[in-house]
C-alpha positions as CSV (number, residue, x, y, z in Angstrom):
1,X,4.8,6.1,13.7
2,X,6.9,3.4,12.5
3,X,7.2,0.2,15.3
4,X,4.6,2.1,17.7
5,X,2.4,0.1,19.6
6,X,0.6,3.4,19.6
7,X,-3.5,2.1,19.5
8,X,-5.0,3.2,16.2
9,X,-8.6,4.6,16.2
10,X,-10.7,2.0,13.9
11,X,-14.7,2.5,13.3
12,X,-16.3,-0.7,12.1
13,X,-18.3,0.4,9.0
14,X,-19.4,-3.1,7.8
15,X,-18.6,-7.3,8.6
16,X,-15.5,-6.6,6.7
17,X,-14.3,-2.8,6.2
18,X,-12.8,-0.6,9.5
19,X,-12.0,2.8,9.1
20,X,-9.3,4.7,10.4
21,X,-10.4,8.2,10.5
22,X,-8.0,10.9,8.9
23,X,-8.6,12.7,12.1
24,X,-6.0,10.0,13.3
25,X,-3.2,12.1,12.3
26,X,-3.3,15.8,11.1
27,X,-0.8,14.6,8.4
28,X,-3.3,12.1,6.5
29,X,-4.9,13.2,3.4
30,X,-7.4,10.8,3.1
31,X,-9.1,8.4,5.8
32,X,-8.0,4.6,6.1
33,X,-9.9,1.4,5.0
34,X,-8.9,-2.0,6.0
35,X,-10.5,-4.8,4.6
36,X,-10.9,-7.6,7.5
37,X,-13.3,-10.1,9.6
38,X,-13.5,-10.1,13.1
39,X,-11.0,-12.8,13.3
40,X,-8.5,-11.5,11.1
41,X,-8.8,-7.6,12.6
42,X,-7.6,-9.3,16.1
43,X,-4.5,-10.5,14.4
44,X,-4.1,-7.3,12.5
45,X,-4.1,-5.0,15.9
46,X,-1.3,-7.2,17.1
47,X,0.8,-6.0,14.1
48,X,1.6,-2.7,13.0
49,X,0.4,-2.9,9.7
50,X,-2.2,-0.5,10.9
51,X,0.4,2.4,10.8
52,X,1.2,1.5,7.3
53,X,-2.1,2.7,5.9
54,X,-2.1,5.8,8.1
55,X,1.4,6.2,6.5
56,X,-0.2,6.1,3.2
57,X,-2.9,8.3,3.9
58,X,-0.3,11.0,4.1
59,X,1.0,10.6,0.6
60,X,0.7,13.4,-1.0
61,X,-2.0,13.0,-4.3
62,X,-3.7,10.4,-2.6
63,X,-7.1,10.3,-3.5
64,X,-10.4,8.3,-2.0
65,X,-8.8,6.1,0.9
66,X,-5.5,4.3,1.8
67,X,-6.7,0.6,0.9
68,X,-5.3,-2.3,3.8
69,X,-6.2,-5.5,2.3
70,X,-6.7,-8.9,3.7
71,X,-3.1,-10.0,3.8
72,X,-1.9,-7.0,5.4
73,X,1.2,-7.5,7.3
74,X,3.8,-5.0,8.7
75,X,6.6,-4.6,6.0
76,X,8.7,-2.2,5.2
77,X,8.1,-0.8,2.1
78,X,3.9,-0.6,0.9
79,X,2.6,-1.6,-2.6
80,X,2.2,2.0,-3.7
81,X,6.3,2.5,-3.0
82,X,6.9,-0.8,-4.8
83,X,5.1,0.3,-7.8
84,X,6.7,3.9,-8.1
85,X,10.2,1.8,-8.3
86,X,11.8,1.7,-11.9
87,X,10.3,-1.1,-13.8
88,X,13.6,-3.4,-15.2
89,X,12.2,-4.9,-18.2
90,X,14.4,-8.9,-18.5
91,X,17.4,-9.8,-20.3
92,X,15.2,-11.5,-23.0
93,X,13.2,-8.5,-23.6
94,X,16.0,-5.8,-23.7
95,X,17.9,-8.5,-26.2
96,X,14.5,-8.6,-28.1
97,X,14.4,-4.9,-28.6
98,X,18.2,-4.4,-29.2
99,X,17.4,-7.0,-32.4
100,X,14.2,-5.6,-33.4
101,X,16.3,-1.6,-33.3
102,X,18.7,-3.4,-36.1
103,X,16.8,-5.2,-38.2
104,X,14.6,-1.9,-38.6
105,X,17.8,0.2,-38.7
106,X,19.0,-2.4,-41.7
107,X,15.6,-2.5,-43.6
């Protein structure tokens, strides 16, 4: 999918939620919901953040619907890949710990 300009099937199921049916693509697990009023669906089309939450869709253990919010914009990486990154907890905190370890240790 990726840059495609490739027209996504969207059914209007409310003033602000379309759905992109998982019929879309065989791949998709679950069907599509994007969040969005008239005027903001017209700017949405003319991205392709649309094939982001088909993308989604086919992730597998996906449950419910692939969520496209408000500020959808086409990006490369979705929120869902963000959060399964490694967390790096800061300096301060790792410091924190490391202090914390050996005054227990001591005690």
């Amino acid at each position: 999918m990726g840059n495609s300009k490739e027209k996504i099937p969207l059914q209007r199921v409310d003033p602000f939620r379309w759905r992109i049916p998982a019929s879309y693509n065989d791949a998709m697990h679950v069907p599509g919901i994007v969040y969005a009023d008239d005027e903001l669906i017209q700017q949405i089309l003319d991205d392709n953040a649309l094939h982001q939450v088909a993308n989604v869709a086919t992730l597998p253990g996906i449950v419910g619907h692939s969520l496209g919010m408000p500020d959808i914009h086409w990006g490369y990486v979705s929120r869902l890949e963000e959060l399964r990154r490694p967390m790096r907890k800061p300096v301060w905190f790792r410091r924190a710990v490391s202090v914390l370890t050996s005054i227990v240790a001591c005690a």
